[in-house]
GUNUDO-896510 format. One record per residue (C-alpha): x, y, z. Coordinates in steps of 0.05 Angstrom, whole numbers, padded with zeros to 5 digits. Layout:
N
- X, Y, Z
...
//
This chain:
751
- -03446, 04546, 05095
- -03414, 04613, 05101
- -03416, 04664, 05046
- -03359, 04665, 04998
- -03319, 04719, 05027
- -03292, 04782, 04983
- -03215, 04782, 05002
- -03168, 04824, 04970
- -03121, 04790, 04925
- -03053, 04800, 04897
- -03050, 04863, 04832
- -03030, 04834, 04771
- -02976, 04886, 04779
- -02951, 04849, 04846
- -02955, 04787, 04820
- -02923, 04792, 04757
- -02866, 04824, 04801
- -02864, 04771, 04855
- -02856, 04722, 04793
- -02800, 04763, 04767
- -02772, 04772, 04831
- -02755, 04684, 04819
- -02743, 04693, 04747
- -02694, 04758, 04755
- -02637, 04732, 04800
- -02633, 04663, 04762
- -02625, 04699, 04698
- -02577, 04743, 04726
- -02533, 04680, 04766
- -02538, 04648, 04688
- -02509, 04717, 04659
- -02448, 04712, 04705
- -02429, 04646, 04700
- -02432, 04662, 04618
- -02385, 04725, 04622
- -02355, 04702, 04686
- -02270, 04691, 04671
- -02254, 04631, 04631
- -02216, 04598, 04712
- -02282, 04617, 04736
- -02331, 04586, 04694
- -02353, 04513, 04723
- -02299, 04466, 04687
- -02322, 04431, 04613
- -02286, 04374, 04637
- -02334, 04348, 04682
- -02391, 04363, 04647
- -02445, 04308, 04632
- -02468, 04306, 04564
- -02540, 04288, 04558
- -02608, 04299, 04549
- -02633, 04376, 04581
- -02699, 04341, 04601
- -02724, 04327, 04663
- -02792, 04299, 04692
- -02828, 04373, 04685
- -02789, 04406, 04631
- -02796, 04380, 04561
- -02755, 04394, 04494
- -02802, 04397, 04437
- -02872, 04400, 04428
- -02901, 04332, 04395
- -02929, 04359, 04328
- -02884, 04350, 04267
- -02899, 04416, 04242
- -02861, 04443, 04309
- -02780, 04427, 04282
- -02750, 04459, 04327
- -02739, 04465, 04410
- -02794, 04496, 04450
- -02733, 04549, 04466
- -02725, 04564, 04386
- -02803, 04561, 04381
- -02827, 04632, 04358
- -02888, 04628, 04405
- -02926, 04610, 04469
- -02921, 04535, 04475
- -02929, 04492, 04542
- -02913, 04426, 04548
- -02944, 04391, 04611
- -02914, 04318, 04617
- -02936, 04262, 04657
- -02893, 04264, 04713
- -02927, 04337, 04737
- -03000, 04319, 04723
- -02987, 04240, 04765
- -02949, 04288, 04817
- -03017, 04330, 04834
- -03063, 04266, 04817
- -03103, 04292, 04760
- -03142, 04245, 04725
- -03183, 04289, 04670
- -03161, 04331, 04624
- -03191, 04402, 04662
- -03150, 04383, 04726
- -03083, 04377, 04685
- -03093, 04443, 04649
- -03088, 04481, 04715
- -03024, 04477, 04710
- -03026, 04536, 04651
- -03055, 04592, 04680
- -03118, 04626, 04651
- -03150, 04557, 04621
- -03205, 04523, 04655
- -03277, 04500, 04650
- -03314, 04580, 04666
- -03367, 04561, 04640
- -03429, 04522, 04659
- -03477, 04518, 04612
- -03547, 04543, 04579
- -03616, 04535, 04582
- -03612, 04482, 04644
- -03556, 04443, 04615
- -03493, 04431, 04636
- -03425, 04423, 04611
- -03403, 04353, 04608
- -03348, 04352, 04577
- -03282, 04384, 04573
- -03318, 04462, 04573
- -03252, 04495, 04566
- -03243, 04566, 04557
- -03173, 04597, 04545
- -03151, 04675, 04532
- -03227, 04691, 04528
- -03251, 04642, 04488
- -03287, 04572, 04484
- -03230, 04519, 04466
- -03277, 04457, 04471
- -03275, 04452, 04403
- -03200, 04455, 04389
- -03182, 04388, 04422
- -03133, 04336, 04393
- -03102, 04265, 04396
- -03036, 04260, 04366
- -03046, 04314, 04317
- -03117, 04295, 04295
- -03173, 04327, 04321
- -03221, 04289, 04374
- -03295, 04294, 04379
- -03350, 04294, 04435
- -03367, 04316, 04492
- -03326, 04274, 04540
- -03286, 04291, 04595
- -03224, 04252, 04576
- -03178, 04220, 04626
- -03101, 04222, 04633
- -03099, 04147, 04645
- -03065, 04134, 04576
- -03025, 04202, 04562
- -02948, 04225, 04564
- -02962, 04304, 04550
- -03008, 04347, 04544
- -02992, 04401, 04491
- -03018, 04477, 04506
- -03012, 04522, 04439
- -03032, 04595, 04453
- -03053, 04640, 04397
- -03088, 04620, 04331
- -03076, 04552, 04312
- -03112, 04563, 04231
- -03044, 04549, 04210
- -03028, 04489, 04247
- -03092, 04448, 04259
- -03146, 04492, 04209
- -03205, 04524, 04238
- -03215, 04523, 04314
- -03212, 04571, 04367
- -03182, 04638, 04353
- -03140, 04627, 04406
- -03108, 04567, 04418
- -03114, 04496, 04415
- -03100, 04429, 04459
- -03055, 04364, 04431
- -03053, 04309, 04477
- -03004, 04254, 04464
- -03020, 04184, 04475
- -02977, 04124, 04505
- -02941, 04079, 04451
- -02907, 04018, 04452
- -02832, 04014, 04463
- -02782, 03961, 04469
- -02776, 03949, 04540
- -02808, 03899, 04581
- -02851, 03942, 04639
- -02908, 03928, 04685
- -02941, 03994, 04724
- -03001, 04012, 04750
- -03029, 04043, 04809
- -03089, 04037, 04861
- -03127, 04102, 04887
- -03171, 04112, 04945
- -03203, 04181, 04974
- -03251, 04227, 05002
- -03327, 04220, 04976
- -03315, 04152, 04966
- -03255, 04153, 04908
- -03233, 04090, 04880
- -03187, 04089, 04820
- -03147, 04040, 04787
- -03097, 04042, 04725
- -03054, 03986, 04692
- -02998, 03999, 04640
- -02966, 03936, 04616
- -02912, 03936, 04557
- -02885, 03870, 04533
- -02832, 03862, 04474
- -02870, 03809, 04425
- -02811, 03799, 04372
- -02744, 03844, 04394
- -02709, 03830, 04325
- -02764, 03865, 04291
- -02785, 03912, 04335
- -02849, 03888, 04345
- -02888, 03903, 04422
- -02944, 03902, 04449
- -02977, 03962, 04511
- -03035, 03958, 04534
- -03065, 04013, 04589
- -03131, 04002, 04629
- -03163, 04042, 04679
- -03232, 04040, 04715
- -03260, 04102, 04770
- -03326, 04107, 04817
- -03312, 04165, 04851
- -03366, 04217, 04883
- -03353, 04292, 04894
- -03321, 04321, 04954
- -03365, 04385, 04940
- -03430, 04359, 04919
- -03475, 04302, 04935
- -03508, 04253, 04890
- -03455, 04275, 04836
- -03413, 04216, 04806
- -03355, 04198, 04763
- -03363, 04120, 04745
- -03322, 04095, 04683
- -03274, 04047, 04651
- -03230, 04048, 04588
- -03182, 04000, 04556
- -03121, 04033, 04505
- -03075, 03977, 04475
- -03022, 04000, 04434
- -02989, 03949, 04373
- -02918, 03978, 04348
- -02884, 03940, 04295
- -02811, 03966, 04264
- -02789, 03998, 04326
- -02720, 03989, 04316
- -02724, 04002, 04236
- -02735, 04069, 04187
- -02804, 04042, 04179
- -02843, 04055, 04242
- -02918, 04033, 04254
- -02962, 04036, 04319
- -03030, 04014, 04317
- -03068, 04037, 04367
- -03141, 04034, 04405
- -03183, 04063, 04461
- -03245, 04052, 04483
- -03276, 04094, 04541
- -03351, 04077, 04569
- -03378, 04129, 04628
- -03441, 04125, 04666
- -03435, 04187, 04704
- -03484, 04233, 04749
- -03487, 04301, 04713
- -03482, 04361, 04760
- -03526, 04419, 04758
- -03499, 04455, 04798
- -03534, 04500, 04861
- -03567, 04559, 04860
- -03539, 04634, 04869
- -03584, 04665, 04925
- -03544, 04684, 04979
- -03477, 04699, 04949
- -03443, 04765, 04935
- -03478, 04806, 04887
- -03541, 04769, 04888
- -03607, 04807, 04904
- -03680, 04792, 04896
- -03701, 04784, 04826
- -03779, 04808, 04850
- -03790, 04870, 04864
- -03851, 04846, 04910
- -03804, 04802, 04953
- -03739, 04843, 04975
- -03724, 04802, 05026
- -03688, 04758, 04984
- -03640, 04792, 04979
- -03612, 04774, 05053
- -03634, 04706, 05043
- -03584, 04647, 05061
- -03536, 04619, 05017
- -03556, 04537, 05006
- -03504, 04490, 05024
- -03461, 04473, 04963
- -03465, 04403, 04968
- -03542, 04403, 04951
- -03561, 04365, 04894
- -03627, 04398, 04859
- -03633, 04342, 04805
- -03657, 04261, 04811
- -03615, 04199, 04835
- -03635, 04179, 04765
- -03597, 04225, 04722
- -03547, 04204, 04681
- -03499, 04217, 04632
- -03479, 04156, 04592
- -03423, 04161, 04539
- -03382, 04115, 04496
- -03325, 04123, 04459
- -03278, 04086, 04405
- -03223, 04115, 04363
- -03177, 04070, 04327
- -03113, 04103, 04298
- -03055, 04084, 04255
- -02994, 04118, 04251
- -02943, 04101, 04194
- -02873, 04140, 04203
- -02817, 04129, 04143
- -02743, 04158, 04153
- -02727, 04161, 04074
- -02654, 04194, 04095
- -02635, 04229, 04163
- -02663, 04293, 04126
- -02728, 04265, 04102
- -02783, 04238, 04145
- -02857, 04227, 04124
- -02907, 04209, 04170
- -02980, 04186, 04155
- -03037, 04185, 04211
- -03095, 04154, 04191
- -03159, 04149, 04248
- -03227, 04133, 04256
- -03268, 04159, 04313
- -03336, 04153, 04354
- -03371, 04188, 04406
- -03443, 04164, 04422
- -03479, 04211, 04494
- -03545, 04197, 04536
- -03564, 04250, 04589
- -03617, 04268, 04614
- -03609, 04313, 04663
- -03667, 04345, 04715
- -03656, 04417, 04710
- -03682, 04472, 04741
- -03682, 04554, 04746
- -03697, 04592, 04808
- -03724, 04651, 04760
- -03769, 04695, 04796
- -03830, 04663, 04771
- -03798, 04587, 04779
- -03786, 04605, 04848
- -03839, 04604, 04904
- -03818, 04643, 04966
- -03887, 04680, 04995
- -03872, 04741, 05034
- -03868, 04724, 05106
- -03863, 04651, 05099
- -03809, 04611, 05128
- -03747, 04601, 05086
- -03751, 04528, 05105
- -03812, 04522, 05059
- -03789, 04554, 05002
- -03777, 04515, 04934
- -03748, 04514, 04862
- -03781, 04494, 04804
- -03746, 04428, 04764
- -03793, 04427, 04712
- -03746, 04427, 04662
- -03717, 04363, 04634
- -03659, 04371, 04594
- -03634, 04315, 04548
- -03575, 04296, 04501
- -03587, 04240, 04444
- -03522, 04251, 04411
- -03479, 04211, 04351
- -03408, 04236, 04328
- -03362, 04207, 04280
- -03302, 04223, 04249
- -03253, 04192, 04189
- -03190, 04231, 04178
- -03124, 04214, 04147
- -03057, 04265, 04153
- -02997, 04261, 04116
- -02941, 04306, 04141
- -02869, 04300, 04093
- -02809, 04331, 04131
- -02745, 04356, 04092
- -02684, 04385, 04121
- -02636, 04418, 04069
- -02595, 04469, 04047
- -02598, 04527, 03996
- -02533, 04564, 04010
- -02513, 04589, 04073
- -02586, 04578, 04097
- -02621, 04510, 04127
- -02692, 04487, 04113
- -02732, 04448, 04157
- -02789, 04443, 04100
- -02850, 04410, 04129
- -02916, 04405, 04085
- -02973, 04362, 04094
- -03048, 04340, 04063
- -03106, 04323, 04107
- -03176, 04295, 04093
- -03229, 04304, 04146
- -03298, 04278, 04147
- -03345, 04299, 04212
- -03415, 04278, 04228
- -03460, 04293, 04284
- -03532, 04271, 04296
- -03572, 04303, 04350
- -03643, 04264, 04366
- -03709, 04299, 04400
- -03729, 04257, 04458
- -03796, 04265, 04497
- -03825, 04226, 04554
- -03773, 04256, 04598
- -03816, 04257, 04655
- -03829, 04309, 04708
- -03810, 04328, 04777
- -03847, 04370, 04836
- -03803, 04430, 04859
- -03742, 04417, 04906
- -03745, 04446, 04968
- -03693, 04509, 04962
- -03652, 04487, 05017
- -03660, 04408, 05030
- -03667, 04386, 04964
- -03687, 04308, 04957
- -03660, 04276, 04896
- -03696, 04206, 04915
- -03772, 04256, 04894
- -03793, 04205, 04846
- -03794, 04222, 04769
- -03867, 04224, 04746
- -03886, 04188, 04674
- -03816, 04178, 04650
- -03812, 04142, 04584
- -03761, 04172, 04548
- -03773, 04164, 04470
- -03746, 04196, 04408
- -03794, 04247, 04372
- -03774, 04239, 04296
- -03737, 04301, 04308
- -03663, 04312, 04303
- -03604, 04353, 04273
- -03554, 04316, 04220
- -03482, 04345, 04204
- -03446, 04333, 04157
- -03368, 04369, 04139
- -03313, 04352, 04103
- -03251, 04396, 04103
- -03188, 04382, 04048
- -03124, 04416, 04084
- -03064, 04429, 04047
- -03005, 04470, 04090
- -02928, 04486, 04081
- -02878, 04512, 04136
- -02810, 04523, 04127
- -02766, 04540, 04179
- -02700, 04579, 04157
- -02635, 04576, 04197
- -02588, 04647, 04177
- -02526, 04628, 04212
- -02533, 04610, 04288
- -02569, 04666, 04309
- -02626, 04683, 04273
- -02687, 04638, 04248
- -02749, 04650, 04217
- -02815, 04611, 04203
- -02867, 04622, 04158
- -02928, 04573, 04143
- -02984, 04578, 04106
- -03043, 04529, 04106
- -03118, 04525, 04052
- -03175, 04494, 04083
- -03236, 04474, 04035
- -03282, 04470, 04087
- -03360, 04447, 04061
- -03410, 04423, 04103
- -03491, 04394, 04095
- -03538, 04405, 04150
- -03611, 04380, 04162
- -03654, 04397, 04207
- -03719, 04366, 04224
- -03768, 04405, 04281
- -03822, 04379, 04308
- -03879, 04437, 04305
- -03945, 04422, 04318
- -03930, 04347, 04309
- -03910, 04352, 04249
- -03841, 04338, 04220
- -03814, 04403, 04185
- -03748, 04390, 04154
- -03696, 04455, 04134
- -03636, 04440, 04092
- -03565, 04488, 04107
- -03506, 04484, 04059
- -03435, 04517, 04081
- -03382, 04522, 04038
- -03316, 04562, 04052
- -03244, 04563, 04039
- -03208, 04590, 04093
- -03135, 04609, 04088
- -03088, 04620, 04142
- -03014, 04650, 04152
- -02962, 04650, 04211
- -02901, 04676, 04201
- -02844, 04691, 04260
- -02766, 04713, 04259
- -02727, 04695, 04316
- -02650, 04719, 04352
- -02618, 04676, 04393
- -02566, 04724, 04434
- -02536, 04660, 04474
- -02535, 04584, 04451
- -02593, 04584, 04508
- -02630, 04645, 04501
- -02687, 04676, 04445
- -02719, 04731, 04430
- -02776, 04740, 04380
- -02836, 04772, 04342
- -02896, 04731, 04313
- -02956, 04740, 04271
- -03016, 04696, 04257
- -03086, 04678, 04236
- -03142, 04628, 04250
- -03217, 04633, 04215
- -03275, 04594, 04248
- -03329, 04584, 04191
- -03397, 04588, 04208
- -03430, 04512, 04217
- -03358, 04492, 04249
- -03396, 04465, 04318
- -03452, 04430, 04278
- -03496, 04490, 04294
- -03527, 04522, 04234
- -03584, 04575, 04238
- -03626, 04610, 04186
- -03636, 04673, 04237
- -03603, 04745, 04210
- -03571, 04746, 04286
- -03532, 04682, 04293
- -03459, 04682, 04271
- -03473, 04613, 04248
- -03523, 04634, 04196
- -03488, 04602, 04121
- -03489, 04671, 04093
- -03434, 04703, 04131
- -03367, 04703, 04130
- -03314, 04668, 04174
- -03301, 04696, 04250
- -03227, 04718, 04235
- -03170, 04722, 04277
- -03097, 04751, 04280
- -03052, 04749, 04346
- -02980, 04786, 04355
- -02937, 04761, 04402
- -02868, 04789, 04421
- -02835, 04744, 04468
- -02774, 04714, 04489
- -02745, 04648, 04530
- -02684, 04630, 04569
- -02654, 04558, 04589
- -02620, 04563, 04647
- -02577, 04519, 04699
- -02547, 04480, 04644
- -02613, 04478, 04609
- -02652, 04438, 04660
- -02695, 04508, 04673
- -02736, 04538, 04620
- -02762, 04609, 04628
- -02810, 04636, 04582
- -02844, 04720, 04570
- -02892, 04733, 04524
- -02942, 04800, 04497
- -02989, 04788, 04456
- -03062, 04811, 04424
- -03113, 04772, 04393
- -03158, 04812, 04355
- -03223, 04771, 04332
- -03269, 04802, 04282
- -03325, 04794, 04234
- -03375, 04776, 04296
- -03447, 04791, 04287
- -03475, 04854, 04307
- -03540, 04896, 04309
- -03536, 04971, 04270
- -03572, 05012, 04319
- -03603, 05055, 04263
- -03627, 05013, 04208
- -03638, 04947, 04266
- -03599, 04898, 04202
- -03544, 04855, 04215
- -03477, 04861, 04200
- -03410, 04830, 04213
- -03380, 04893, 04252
- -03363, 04866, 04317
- -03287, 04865, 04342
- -03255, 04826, 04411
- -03193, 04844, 04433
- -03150, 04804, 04484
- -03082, 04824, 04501
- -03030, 04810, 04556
- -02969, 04785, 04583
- -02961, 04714, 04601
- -02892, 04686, 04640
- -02877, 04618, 04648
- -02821, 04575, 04686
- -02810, 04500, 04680
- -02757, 04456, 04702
- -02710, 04436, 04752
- -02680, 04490, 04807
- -02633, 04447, 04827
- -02624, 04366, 04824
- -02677, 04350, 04867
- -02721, 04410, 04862
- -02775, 04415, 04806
- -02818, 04472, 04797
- -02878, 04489, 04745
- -02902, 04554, 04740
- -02935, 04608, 04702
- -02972, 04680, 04710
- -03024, 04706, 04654
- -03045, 04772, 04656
- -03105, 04793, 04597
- -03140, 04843, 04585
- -03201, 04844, 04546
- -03248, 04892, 04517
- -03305, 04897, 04455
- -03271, 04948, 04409
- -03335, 04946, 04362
- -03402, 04923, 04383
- -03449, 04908, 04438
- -03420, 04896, 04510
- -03433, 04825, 04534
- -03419, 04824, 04606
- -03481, 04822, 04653
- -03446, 04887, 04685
- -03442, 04928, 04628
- -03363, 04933, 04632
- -03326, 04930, 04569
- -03284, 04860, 04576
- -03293, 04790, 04548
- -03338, 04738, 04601
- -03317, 04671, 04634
- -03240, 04714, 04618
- -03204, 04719, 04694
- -03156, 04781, 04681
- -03098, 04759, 04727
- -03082, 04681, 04742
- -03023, 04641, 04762
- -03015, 04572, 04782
- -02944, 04539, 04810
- -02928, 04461, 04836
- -02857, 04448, 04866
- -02841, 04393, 04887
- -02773, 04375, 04930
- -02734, 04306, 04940
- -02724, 04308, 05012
- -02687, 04233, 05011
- -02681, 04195, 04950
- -02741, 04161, 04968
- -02780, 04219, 05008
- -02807, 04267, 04958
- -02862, 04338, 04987
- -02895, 04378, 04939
- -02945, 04433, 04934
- -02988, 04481, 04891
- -03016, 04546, 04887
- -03077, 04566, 04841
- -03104, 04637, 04834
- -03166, 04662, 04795
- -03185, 04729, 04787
- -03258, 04742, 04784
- -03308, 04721, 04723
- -03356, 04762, 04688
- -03419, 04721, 04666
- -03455, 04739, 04601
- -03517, 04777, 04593
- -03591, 04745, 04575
- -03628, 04793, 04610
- -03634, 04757, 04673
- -03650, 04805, 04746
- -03621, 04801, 04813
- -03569, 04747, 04797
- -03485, 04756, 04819
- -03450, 04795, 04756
- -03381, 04765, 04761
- -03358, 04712, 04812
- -03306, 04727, 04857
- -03222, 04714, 04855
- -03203, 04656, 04898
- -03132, 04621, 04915
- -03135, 04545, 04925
- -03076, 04512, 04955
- -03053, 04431, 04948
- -02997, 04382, 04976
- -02964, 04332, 04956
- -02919, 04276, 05004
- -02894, 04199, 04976
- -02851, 04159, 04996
- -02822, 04091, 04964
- -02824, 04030, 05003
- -02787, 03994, 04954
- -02758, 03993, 04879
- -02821, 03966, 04862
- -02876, 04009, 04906
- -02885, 04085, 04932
- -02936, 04114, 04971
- -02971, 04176, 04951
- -03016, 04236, 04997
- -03053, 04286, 04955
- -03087, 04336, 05001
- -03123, 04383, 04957
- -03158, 04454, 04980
- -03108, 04451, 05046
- -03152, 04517, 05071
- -03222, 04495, 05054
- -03239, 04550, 05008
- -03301, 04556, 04981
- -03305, 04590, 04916
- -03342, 04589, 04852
- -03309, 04537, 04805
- -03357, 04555, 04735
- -03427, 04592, 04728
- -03491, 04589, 04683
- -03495, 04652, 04636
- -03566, 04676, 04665
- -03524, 04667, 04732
- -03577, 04630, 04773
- -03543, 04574, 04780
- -03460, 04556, 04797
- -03418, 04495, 04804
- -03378, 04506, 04882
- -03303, 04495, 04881
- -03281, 04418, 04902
- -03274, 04417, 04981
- -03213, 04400, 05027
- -03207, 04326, 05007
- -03156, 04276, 04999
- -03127, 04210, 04980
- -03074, 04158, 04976
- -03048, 04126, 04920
- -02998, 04064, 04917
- -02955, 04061, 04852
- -02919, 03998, 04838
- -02871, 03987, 04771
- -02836, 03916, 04761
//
């Protein structure tokens, strides 16, 4: 393997200009053809009235409490559809949020875990825990799959108002497939690079047409290795049908299900030695510091890890139409998440890692001693009810949404032991087939129960002045009251500790927006989010842990000043946005006194520009540029360099697929990713890289249609064969590489 090599990379100064460089002229060729002379404009007569969407750029945003267009939509608000993510073959939920710069999975993991599920971090913080399904948040940690989605809905900034506590700075909505009243059949059959096999089913059949009554059901089912790693693997299957009855009437209902079982290898990831910025972490042995860099694809762990996972979530949606102006809507869903892992970690540490002076490098090894586990239950009953009521007082027009929602969460964490035990790998031929000494995994008597319930009542109302200026305000109360118990084995003995939390957290947004043209906006926003402490099912009795019961809510408020601009008869939608988060209340140490207090302050602020759409009739482009930057305006850096900036936070990013109809049925296509680097956090840990270095990946995309009924599609993904760091631990010994140049072929076929 070569060493990742330090290239210099595009300013965020040049990069926001080559994106305005796009955005600049089309604005300008939509300016003239507005002013141009009323014989020059393109003739009204042969205009085709219809609907502005197209297969990238989308309208509205899914959630009710979202009335208006994503162009009249005071804030940052992305909208990736279907056709874009199938276009680039993305199959989780991580691979389709590339295409909104800034969010990915950073992040690896602690204490020799790893992150199994959808680790995402967005605008500096963790987002994992801000994840929804139609409106209603989802639980676990699961990577989910696309198999059964239509969008994907990114909001930036505090979401308190909209969803209740959660990150302070954003949240995820993904929007499932329903039934519809057309007969279709679809699916598709995938095959790749380290051994990829994937297929997917969507079938829709129209039970009773007179009463609106069908029937969808999607299916998919994966074993697919790595391309970048060994031993790793992605094996599952899921089933979603979907019952809809009153299609066709003002009463609407859709029933719907999904089951998802994995039985995946968890990765580790490989260790750090070799790479930029890493030096010897022992004083007594130096030369470690020139050592080799392994070869990414080593696996460190056992053939006999696993990560097991099941999942059910039954939902039922209810949606009324009292009058065209009144609209109530009632989602009602019951969810669980059950994980087994066991994962064989390890941590070359300088004391877990045996290198004698002058011995060859050949011989050298990593402990594994460390056997990580996950024993985990989550369950969740919620029920939303959203009334919508469009009206007039006056001259001005309501679009009055308010809502109630009942949430109860549970999570139950089990000790294991018996986990077995494995001799060191050797640091550069690692042999996952080592045997696993006295495994007999067993539970201890020792686990952590959680137990919240949240009451939500909210109220937006979105006022229309006339045609050009709109404003929003929304305010939402969140009784938020959890129980947790925690039983620790010490000693063997079963010591039990008992943590209430009880907090009601209110949140505001408020906006006013100008629409200068029929396709243009302009706007300023305010909000808040509040993230209790015991949110994550983590509670801790220590003075230093912001999820100690005795303090207050992390708080949040973001200002954005944007505006957006549909262009080329609204089939392109461009997109600017400034904005600051400031996040306060976190949990700092007085340097005098050595007590605890809630001091702390984040800040992350930026510019993010975005462009979705059609160029022309058989030219689609997604796009967007995020520039952020971070700093600790009160309280103790947490970068393992010292620097004052937010980790796992890259400060410039951009990410852009176009794709381009060559013949009706000849379609190329291709993508651009760039990461700046990523400071990891600080434990304390010597010798190890700082901050991983910026990368650009680059994809491609060619199908072709054989017939109505089948096309042919190429994905070709890392076209140069970079290799880059993808996510890293926070001690930084260990990283997960950046998937290889792989590839594979995919037939769709639609009847």
């Amino acid at each position: 393997m070569k060493t990742i090599k330090s290239r210099k990379h595009p300013q965020p100064h040049v990069m926001g200009a080559a994106l305005a460089a796009v955005l600049l002229p089309l604005a300008a060729h939509a300016a003239d053809a507005d002013n141009a002379a009323p014989d020059m404009k393109p003739s009204s007569k042969v205009e085709i009235v219809g609907k502005t969407e197209n297969a990238f750029k989308a309208e509205h945003a899914s959630s009710a409490k979202y009335t208006e267009k994503l162009l009249d939509t005071a804030q940052t608000v992305q909208v990736i559809k279907k056709e874009l993510f199938e276009q680039q073959g993305a199959v989780t939920l991580t691979e389709a949020l590339r295409n909104t710069p800034g969010v990915g999975a950073f992040f690896l993991g602690e204490n020799g875990n790893t992150n199994t599920g959808d680790a995402i971090f967005m605008r500096g913080f963790d987002t994992s825990g801000s994840i929804f399904v139609n409106g209603a948040r989802d639980i676990g940690s699961i990577s989910r799959d696309t198999f059964n989605l239509e969008q994907i809905d990114v909001l930036k900034g505090p979401a308190g108002t909209d969803t209740g506590r959660g990150s302070p700075t954003g949240s995820v909505n993904l929007v499932t497939k329903k039934a519809h009243l057309t007969q279709a059949v679809g699916g598709s059959l995938t095959g790749g690079s380290a051994s990829q096999k994937r297929a997917t089913a969507d079938v829709n059949t129209v039970l009773n047409a007179e009463r609106g009554i069908a029937l969808r059901l999607n299916v998919m089912a994966q074993d697919s290795g790595n391309p970048a790693r060994d031993v790793v693997n992605n094996k599952r299957w899921a089933l979603a049908p979907s019952l809809g009855f009153g299609l066709n009437g003002s009463t609407r209902v859709h029933v719907d299900y999904l089951h998802v079982d994995q039985d995946n290898v968890p990765d580790g990831g490989v260790p750090t030695i070799g790479l930029p910025g890493y030096t010897s972490p022992d004083v007594k042995r130096p030369y470690l510091t020139e050592a080799a860099p392994v070869d990414p694809k080593n696996f460190y762990g056992s053939v006999s890890d696993y990560d097991k996972i099941k999942a059910d979530m039954t939902t039922v949606r209810v949606e009324h139409e009292f009058a065209p102006n009144m609209r109530l809507s009632n989602v009602s869903r019951y969810g669980r998440t059950k994980q087994d892992y066991i994962l064989s970690a390890w941590l070359a540490s300088a004391t877990n890692f045996t290198a004698p002076p002058g011995s060859d490098p050949s011989t050298w090894t990593v402990a594994r001693s460390t056997r990580t586990v996950k024993d985990v239950e989550n369950k969740i009953l919620t029920n939303q009810t959203t009334l919508t009521t469009d009206f007039n007082t006056g001259t001005v027009a309501h679009a009055l949404v308010t809502g109630l929602e009942f949430v109860n969460e549970t999570q139950v964490s089990y000790g294991r032991t018996g986990l077995g035990s494995m001799d060191p790998a050797n640091l550069y031929r690692p042999n996952p087939h080592d045997p696993v000494k006295n495994m007999n995994p067993v539970r201890t008597g020792a686990y952590n129960e959680g137990d919240v319930d949240t009451q939500s009542l909210y109220v937006f109302d979105t006022m229309k002045f006339g045609e050009k200026w709109i404003f929003n305000g929304g305010v939402r109360v969140d009784r938020f009251r959890g129980t947790y118990n925690a039983v620790a084995l010490t000693n063997n003995v079963l010591v039990p500790t008992r943590f209430n939390v009880g907090k009601t957290l209110v949140n505001g947004k408020a906006s006013l927006l100008y629409k200068p043209t029929a396709n243009s906006s302009v706007y300023g926003m305010v909000a808040s989010s509040k993230q209790p402490p015991g949110a994550a099912f983590t509670v801790s009795g220590n003075a230093n842990s912001a999820q100690n019961p005795a303090y207050d809510p992390q708080a949040t408020r973001t200002y954005e000043l944007g505006g957006k601009l549909d262009l080329l008869r609204q089939k392109l939608a461009l997109s600017a946005a400034l904005f600051r988060t400031d996040v306060k209340n976190e949990v700092e140490q007085d340097p005098v006194d050595l007590q605890w207090y809630q001091t702390g302050h984040k800040r992350v602020q930026g510019v993010e520009l975005g462009m979705t759409g059609a160029l022309s009739t058989n030219w689609l482009v997604s796009a967007g540029y995020l520039y952020m930057d971070t700093s600790i305006e009160a309280g103790r850096m947490i970068t393992a360099d010292g620097g004052n900036s937010l980790t796992y936070t890259p400060k410039s990013s951009f990410t852009l697929w176009t794709s381009y109809d060559v013949t009706p049925s000849f379609k190329i296509g291709g993508g651009a990713r760039f990461s700046d680097e990523l400071k990891r956090g600080t434990d304390g840990a010597i010798g190890t890289p700082k901050y991983t270095e910026s990368y650009w990946v680059f994809d491609a995309m060619a199908s072709y249609r054989l017939s109505p009924n089948l096309d042919l599609r190429l994905n070709v993904y890392n076209i140069a064969d970079e290799e880059y760091v993808a996510s890293i631990n926070k001690s930084g010994y260990r990283y997960t590489p950046g998937a290889a140049r792989s590839a594979s072929l995919t037939a769709n076929f639609r009847f």
